[in-house]
N, CA, C and O atoms as a Tinker XYZ file with bonds, in Angstrom:
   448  protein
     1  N      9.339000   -4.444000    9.859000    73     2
     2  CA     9.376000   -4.004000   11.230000    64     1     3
     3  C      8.449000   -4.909000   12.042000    63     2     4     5
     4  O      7.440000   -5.347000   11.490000    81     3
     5  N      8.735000   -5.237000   13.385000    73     3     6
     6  CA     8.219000   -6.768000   14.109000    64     5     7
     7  C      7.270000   -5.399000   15.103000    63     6     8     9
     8  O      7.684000   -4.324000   15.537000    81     7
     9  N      6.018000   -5.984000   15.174000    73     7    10
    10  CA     5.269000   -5.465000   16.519000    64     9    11
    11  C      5.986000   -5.316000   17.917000    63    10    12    13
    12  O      5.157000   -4.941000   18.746000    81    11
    13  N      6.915000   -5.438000   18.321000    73    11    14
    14  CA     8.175000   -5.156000   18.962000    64    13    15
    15  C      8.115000   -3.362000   19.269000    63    14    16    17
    16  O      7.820000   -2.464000   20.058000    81    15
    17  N      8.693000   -3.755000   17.853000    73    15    18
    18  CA     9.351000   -2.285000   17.758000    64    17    19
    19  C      8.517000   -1.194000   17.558000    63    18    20    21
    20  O      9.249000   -0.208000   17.644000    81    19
    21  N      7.218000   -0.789000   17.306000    73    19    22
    22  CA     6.339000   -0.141000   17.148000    64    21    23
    23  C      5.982000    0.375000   18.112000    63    22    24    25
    24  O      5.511000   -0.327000   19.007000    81    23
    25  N      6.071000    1.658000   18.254000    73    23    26
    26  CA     5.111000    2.265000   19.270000    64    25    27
    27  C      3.709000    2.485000   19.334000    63    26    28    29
    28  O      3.135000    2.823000   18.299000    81    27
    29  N      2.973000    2.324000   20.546000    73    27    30
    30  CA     1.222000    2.244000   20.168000    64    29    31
    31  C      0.839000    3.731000   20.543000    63    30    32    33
    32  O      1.180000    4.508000   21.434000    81    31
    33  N      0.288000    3.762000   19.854000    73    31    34
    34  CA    -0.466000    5.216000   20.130000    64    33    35
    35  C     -1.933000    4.951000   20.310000    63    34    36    37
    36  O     -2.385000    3.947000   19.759000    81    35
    37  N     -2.898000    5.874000   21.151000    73    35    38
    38  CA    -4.226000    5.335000   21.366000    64    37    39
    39  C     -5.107000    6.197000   19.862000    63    38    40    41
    40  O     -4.934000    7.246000   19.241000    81    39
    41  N     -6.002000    5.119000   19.800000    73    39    42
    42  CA    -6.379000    5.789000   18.768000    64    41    43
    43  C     -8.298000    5.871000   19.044000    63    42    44    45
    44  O     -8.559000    5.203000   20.045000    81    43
    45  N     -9.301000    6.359000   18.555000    73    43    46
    46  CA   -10.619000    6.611000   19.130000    64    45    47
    47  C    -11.172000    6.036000   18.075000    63    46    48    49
    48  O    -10.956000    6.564000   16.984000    81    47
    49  N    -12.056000    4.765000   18.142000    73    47    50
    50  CA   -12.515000    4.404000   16.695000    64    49    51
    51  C    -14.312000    4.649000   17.240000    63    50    52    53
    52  O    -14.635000    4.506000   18.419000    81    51
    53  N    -14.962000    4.896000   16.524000    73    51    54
    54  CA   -16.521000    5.143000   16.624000    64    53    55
    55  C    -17.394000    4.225000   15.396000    63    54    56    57
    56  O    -17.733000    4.675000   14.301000    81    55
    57  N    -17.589000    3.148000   15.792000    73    55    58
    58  CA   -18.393000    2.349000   14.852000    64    57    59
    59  C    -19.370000    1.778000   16.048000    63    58    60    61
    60  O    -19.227000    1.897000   17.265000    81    59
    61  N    -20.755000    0.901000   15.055000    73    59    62
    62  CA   -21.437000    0.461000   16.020000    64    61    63
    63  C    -22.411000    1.519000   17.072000    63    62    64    65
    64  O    -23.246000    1.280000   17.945000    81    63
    65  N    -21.904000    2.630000   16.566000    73    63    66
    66  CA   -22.515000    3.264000   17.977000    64    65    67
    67  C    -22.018000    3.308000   19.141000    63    66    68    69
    68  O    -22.676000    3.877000   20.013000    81    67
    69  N    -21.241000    2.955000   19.341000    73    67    70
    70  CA   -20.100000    3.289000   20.527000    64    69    71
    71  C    -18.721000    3.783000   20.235000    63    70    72    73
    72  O    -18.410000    3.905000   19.050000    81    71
    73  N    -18.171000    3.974000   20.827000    73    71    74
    74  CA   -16.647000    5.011000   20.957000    64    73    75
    75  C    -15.973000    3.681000   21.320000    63    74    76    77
    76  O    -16.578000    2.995000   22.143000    81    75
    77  N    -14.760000    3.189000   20.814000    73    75    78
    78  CA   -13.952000    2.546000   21.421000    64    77    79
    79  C    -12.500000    3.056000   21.365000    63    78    80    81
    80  O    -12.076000    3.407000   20.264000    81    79
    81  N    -11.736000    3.127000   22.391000    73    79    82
    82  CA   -10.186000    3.298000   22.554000    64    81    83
    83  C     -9.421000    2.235000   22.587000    63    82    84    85
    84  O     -9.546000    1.330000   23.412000    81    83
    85  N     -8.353000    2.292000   21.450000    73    83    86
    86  CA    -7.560000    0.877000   21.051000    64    85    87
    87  C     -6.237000    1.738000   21.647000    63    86    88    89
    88  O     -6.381000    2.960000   21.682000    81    87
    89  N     -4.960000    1.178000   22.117000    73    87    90
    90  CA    -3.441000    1.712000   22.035000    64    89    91
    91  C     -2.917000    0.613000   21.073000    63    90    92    93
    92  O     -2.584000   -0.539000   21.353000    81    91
    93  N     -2.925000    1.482000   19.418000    73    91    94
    94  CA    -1.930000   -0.086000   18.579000    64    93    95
    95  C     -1.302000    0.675000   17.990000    63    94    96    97
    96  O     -1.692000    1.841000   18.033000    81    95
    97  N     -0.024000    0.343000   17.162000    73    95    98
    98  CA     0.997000    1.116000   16.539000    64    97    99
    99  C      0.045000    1.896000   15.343000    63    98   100   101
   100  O     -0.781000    1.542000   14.502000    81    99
   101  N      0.504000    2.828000   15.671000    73    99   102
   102  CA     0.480000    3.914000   15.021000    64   101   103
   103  C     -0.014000    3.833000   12.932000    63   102   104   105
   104  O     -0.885000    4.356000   12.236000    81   103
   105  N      1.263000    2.781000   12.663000    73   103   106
   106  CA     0.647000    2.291000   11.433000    64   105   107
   107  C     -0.446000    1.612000   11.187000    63   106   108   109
   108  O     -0.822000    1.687000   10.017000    81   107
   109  N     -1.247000    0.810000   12.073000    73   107   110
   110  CA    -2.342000    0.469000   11.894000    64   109   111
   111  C     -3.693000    1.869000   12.126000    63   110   112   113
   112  O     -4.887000    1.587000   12.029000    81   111
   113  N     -3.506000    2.427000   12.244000    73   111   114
   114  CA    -4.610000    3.290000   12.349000    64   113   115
   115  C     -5.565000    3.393000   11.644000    63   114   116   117
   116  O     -6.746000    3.218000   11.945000    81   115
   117  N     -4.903000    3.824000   10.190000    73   115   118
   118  CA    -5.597000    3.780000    9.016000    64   117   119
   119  C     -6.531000    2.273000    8.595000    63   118   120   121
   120  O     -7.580000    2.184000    7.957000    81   119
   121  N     -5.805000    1.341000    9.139000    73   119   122
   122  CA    -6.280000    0.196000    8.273000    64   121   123
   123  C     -7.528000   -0.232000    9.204000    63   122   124   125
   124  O     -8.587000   -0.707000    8.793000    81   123
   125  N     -7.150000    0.058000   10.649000    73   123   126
   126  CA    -8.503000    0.209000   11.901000    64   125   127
   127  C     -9.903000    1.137000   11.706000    63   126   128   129
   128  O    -11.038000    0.936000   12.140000    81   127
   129  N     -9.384000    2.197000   10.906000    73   127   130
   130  CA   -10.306000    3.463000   10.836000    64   129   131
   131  C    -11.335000    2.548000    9.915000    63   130   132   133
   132  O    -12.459000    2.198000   10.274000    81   131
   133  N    -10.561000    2.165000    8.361000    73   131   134
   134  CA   -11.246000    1.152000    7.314000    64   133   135
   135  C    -12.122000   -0.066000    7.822000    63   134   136   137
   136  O    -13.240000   -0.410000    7.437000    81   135
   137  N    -11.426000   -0.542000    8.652000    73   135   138
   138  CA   -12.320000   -1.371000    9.326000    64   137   139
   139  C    -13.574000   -1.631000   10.021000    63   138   140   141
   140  O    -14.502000   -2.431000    9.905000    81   139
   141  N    -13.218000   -0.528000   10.891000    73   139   142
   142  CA   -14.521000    0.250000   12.036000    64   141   143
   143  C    -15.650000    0.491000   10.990000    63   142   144   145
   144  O    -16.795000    0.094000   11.207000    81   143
   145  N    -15.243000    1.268000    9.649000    73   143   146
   146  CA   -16.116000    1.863000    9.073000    64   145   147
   147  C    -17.112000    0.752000    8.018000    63   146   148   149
   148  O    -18.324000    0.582000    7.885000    81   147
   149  N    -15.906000    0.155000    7.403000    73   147   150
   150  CA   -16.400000   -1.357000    6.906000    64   149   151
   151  C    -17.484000   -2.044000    7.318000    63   150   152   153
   152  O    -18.397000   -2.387000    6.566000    81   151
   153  N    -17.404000   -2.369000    9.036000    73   151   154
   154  CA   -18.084000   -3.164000    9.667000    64   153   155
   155  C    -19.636000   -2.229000   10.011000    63   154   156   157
   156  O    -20.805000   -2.597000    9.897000    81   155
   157  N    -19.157000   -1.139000   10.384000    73   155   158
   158  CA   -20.576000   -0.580000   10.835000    64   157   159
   159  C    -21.712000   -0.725000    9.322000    63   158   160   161
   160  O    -22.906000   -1.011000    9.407000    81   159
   161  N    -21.090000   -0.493000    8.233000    73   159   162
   162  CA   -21.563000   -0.566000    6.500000    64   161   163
   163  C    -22.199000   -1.681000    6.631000    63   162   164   165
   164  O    -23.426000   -1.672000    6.528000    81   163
   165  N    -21.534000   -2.827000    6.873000    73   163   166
   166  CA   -22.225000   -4.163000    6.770000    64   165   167
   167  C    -23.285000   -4.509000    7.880000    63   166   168   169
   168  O    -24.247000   -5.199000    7.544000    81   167
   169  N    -23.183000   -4.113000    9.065000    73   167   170
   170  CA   -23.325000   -4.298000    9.800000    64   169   171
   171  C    -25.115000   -3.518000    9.412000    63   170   172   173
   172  O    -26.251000   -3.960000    9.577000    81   171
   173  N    -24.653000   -2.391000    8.930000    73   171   174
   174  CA   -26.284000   -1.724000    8.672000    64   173   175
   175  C    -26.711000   -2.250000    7.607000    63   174   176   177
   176  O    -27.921000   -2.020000    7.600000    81   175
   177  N    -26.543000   -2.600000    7.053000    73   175   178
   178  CA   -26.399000   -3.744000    5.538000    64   177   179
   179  C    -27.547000   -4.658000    6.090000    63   178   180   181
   180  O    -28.742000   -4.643000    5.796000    81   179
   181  N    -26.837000   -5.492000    7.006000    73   179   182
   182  CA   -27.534000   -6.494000    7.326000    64   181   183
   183  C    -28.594000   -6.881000    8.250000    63   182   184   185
   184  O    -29.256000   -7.913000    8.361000    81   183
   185  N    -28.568000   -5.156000    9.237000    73   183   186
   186  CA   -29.963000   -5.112000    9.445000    64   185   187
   187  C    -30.997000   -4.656000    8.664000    63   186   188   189
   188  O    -32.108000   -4.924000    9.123000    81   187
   189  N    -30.977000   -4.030000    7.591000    73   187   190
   190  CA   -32.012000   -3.554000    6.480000    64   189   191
   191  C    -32.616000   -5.169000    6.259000    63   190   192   193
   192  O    -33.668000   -5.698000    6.621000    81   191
   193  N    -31.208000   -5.773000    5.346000    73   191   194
   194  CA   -31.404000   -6.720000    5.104000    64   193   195
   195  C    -32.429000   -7.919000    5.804000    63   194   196   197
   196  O    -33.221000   -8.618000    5.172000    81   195
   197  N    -32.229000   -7.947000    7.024000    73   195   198
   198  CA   -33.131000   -8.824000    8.265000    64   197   199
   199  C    -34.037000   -8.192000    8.361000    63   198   200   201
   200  O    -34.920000   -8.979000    8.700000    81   199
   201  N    -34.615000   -6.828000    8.254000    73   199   202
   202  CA   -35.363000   -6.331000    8.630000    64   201   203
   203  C    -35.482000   -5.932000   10.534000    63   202   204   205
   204  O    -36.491000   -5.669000   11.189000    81   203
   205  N    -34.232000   -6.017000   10.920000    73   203   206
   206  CA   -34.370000   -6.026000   12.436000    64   205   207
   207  C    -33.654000   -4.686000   12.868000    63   206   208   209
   208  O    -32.859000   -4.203000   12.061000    81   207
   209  N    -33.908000   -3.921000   14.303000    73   207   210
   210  CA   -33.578000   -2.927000   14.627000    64   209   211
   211  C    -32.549000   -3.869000   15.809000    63   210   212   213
   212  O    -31.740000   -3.193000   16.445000    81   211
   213  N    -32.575000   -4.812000   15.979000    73   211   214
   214  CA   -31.427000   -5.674000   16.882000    64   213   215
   215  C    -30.222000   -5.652000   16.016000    63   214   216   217
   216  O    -30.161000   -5.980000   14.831000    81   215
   217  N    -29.199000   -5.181000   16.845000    73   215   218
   218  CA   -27.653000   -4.859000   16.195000    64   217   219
   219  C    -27.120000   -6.077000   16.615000    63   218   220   221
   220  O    -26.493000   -6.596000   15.692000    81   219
   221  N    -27.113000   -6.959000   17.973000    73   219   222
   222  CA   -26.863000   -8.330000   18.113000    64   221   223
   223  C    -26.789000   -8.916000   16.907000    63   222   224   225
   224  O    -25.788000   -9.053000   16.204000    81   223
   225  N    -28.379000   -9.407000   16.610000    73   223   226
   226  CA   -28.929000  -10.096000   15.569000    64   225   227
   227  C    -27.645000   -9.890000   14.334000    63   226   228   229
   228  O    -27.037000  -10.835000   13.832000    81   227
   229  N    -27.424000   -8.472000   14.011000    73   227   230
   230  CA   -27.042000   -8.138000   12.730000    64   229   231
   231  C    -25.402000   -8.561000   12.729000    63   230   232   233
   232  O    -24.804000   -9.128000   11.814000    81   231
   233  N    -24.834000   -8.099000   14.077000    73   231   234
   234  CA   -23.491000   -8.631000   14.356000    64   233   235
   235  C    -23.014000   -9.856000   14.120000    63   234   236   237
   236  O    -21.973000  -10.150000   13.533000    81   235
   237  N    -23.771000  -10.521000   14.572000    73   235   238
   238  CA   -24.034000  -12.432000   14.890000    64   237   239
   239  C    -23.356000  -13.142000   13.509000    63   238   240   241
   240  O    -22.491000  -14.007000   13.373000    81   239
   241  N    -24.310000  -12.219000   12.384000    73   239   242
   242  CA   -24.572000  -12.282000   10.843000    64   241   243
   243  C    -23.612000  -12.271000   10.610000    63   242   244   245
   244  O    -23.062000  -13.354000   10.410000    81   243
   245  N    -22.863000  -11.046000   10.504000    73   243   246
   246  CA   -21.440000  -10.142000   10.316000    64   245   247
   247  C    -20.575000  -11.222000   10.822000    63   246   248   249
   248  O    -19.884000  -12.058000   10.240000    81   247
   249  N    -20.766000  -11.016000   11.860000    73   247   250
   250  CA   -20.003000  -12.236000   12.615000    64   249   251
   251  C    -19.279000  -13.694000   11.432000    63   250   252   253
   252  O    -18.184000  -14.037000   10.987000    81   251
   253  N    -20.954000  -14.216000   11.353000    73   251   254
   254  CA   -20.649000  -15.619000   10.479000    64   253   255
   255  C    -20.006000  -15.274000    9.265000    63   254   256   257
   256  O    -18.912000  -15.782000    9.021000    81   255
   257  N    -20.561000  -14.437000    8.424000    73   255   258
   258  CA   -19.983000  -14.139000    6.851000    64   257   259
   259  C    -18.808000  -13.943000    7.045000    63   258   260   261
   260  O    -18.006000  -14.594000    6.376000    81   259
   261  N    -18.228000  -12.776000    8.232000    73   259   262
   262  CA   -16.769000  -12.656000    7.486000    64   261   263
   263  C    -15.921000  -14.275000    8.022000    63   262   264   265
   264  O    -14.949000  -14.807000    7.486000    81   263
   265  N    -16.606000  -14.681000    9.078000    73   263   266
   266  CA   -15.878000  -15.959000    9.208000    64   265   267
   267  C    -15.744000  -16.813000    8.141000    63   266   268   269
   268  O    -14.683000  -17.436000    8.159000    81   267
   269  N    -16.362000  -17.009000    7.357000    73   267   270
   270  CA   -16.620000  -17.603000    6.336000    64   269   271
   271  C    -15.985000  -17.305000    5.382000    63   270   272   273
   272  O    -15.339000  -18.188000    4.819000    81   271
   273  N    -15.962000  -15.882000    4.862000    73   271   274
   274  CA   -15.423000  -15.479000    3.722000    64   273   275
   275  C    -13.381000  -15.766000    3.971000    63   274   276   277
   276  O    -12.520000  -16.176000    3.192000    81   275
   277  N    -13.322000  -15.257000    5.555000    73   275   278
   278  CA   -11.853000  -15.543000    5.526000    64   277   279
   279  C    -11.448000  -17.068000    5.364000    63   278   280   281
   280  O    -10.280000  -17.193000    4.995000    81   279
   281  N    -12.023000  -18.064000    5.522000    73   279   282
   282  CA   -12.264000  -19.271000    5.773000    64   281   283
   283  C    -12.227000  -19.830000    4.096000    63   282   284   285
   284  O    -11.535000  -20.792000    3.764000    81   283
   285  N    -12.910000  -19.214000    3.325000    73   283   286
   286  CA   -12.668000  -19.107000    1.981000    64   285   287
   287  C    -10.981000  -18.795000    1.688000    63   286   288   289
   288  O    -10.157000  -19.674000    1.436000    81   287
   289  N    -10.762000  -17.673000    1.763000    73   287   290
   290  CA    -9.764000  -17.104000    1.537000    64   289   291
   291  C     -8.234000  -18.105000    2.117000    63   290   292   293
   292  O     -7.234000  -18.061000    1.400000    81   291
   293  N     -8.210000  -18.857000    3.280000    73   291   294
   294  CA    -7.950000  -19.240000    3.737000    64   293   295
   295  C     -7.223000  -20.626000    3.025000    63   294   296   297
   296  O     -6.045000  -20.935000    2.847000    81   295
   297  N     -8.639000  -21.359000    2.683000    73   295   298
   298  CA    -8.175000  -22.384000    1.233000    64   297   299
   299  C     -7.599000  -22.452000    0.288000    63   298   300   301
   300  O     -6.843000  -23.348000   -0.088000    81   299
   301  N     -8.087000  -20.878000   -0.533000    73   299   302
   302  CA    -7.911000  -20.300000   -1.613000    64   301   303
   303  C     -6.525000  -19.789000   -1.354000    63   302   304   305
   304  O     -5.951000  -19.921000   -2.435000    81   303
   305  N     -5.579000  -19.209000   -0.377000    73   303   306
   306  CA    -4.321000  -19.188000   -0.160000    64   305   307
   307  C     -3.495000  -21.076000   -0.440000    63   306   308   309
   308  O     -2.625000  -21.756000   -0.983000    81   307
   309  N     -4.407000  -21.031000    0.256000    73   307   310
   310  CA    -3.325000  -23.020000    0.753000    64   309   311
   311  C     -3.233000  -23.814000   -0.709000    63   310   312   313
   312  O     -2.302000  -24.587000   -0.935000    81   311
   313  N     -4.391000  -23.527000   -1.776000    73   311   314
   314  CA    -4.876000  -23.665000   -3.164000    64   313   315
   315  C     -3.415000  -22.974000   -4.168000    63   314   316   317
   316  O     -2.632000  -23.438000   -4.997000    81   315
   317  N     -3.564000  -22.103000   -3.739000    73   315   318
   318  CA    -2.340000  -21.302000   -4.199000    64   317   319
   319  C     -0.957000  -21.558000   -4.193000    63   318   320   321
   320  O     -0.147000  -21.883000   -5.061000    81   319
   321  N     -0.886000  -21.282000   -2.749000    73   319   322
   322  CA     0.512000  -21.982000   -2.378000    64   321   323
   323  C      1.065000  -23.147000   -2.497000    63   322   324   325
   324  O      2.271000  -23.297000   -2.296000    81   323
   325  N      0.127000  -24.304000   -2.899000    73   323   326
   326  CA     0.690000  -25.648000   -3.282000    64   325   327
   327  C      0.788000  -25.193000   -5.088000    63   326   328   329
   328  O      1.475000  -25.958000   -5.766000    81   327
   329  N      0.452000  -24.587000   -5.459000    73   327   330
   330  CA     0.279000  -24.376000   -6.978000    64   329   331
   331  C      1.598000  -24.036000   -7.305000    63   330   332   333
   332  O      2.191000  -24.475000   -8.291000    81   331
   333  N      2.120000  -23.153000   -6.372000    73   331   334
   334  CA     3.627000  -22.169000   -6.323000    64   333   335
   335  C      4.708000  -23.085000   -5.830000    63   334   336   337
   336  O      5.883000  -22.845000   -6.109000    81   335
   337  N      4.361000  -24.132000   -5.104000    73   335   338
   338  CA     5.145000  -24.950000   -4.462000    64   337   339
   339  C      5.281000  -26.015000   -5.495000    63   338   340   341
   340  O      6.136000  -26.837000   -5.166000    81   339
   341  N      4.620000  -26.302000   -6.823000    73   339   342
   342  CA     4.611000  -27.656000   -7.598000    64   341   343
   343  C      5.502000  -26.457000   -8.858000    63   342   344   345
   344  O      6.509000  -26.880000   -9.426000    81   343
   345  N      5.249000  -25.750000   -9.003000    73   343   346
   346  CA     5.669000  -25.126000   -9.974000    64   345   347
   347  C      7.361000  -24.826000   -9.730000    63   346   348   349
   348  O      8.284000  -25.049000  -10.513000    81   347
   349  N      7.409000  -24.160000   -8.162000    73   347   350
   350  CA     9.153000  -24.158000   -8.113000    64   349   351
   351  C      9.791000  -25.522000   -7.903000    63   350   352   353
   352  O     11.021000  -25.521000   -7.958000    81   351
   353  N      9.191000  -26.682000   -7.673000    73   351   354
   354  CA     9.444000  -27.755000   -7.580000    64   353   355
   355  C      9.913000  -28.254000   -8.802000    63   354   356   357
   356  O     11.089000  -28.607000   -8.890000    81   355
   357  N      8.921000  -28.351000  -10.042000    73   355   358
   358  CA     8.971000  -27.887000  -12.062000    64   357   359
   359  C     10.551000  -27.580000  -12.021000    63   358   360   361
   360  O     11.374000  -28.414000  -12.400000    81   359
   361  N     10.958000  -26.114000  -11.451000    73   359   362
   362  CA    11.664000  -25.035000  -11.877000    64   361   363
   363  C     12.974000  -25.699000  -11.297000    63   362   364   365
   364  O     13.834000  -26.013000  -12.120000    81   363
   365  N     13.206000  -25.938000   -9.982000    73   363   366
   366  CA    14.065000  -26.455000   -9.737000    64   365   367
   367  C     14.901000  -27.777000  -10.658000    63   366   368   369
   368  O     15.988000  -27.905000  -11.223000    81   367
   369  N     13.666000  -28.631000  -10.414000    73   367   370
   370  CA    14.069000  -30.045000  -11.285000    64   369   371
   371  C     14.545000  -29.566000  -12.347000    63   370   372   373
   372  O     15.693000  -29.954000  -12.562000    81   371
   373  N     13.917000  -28.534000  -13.473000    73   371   374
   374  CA    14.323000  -28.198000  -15.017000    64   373   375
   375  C     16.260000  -27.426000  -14.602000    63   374   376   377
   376  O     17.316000  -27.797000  -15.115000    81   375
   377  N     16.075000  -26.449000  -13.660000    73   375   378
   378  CA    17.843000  -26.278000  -13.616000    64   377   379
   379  C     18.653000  -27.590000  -12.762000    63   378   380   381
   380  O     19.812000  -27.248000  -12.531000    81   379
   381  N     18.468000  -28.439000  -12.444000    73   379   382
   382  CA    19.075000  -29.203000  -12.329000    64   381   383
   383  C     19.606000  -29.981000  -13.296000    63   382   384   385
   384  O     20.736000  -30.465000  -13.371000    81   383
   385  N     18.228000  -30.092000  -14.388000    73   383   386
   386  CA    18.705000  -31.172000  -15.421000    64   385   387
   387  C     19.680000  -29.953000  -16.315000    63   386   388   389
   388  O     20.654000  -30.447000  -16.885000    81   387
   389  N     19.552000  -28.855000  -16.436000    73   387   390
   390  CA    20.044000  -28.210000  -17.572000    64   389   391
   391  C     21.756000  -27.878000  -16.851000    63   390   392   393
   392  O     22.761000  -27.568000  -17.491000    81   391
   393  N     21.636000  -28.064000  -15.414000    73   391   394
   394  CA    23.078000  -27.863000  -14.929000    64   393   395
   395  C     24.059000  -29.264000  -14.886000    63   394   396   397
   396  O     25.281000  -29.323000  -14.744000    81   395
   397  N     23.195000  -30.229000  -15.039000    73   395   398
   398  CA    24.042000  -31.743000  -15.161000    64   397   399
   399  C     24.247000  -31.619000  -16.814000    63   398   400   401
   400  O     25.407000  -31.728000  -17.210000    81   399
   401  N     23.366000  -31.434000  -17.646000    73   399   402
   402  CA    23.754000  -31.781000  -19.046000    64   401   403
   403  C     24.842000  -30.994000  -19.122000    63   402   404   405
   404  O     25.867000  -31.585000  -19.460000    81   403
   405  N     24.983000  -29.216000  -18.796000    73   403   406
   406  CA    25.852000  -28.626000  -19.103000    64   405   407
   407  C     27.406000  -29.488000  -18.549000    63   406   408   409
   408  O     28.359000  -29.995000  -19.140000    81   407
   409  N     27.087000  -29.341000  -17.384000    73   407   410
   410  CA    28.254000  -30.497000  -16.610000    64   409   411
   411  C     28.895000  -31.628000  -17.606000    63   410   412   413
   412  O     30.036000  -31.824000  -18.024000    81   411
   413  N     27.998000  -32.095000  -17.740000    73   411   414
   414  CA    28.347000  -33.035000  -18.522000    64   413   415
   415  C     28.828000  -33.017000  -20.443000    63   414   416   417
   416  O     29.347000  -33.979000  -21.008000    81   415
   417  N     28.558000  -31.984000  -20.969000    73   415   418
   418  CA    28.707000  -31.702000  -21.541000    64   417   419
   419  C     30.614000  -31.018000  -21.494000    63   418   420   421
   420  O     31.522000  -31.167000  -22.312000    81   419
   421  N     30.572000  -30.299000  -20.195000    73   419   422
   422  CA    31.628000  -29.703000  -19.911000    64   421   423
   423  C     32.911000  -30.950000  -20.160000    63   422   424   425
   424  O     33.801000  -30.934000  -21.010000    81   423
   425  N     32.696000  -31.756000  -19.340000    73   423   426
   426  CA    33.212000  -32.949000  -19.096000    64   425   427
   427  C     33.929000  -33.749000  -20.446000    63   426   428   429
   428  O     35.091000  -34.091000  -20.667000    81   427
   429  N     32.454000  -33.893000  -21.359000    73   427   430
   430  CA    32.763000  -34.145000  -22.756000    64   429   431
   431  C     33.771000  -33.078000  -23.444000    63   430   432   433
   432  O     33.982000  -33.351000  -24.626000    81   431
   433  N     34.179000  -32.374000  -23.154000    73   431   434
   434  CA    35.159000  -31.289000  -24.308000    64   433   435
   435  C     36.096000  -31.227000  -22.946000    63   434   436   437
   436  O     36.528000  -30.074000  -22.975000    81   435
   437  N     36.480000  -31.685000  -22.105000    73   435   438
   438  CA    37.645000  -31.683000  -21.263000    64   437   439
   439  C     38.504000  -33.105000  -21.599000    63   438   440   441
   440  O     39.731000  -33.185000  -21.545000    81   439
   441  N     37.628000  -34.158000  -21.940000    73   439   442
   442  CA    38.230000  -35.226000  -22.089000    64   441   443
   443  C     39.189000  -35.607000  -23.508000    63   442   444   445
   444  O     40.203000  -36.288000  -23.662000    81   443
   445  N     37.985000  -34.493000  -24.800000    73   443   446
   446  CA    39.120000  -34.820000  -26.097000    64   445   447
   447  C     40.089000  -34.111000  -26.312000    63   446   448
   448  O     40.858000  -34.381000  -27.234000    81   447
């Protein structure tokens, strides 16, 4: 189903210490709720961690890591996908050769 077709419903997320109102389809809710809650976790995480009562500061942090980590992830897809791309590449070439020998083979018992 394309973001199109989805209806948004507003939804109330409370992380951070503030209230925010999103309108997004309806199926994302859940995965928003996880999120909100995720981030505020880390987010207090990493002010313990700093030792700072500045939520900026701690955001900033938050901020860089998950940039990073998706940024990881990011490679680690493209890492992947050439892996999947050499392998059906393998797969292809191997039924080609096994559909010419057969061919050819065919060929051989048509001719005697």
């Amino acid at each position: 189903m394309n973001g199109e077709n989805m209806a948004l419903k507003k939804i109330e997320l409370n992380f951070l210490g503030q209230i925010f109102v999103l309108n997004v389809p309806e199926e994302q809710h859940d995965d928003l709720r996880e999120a909100a809650r995720l981030l505020d976790l880390r987010v207090s995480e990493m002010k313990e961690r700093m030792q700072t009562i500045r939520v900026e500061r701690a955001v900033n942090m938050v901020a860089l890591n998950l940039s990073f980590e998706l940024l990881q992830e990011k490679h680690k897809n493209s890492s992947i996908e050439q892996v999947l791309q050499n392998q059906i590449q393998q797969l292809s070439s191997s039924l080609e050769t096994i559909s010419t020998r057969s061919t050819n083979q065919q060929t051989a018992y048509e001719i005697q």
